[in-house]
C-alpha positions as CSV (number, residue, x, y, z in Angstrom):
1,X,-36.3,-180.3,63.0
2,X,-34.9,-177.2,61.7
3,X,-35.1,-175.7,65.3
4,X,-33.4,-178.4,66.4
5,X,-30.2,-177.9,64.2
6,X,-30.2,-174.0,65.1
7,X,-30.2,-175.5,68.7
8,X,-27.0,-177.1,68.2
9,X,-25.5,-174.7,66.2
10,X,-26.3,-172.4,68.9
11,X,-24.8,-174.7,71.7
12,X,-21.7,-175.3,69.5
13,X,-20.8,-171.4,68.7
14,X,-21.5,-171.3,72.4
15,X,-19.1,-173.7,73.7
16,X,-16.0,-172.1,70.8
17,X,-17.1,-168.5,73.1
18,X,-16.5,-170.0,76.2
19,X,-12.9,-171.9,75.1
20,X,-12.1,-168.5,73.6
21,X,-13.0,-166.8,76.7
22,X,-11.3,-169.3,79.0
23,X,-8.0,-168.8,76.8
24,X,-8.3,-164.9,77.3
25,X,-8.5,-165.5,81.0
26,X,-5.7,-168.1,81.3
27,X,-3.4,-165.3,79.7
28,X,-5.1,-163.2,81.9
29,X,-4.5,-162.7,86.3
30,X,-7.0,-164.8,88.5
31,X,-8.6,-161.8,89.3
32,X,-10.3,-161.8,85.9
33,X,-10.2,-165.6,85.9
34,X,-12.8,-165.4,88.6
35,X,-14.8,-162.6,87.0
36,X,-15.4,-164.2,83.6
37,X,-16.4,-167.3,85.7
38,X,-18.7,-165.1,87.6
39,X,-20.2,-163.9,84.1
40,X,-20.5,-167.7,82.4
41,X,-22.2,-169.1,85.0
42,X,-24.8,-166.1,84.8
43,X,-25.1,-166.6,80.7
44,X,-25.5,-170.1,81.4
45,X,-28.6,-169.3,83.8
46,X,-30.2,-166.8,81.0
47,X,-29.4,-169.7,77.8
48,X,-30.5,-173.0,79.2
């Protein structure tokens, strides 16, 4: 139970990184844009 609600915890602090990161990159050149996509999609592979 208790691993369960670090879980979530962990998948909501998660998803506030990714907005955040997703903001920077909007404010940012596509360049980047692409780059920080790159790097998501590898943290995604390496968290769930």
């Amino acid at each position: 139970m208790i691993k369960a609600i670090a879980n979530n915890i962990n998948k909501v602090l998660f998803i506030i990184v990714i907005m955040s990161i997703i903001g920077l990159a909007l404010s940012l050149n596509q360049v980047s844009f692409t780059i920080i996509l790159v790097l998501l999609g590898l943290v995604e592979i390496f968290f769930f």
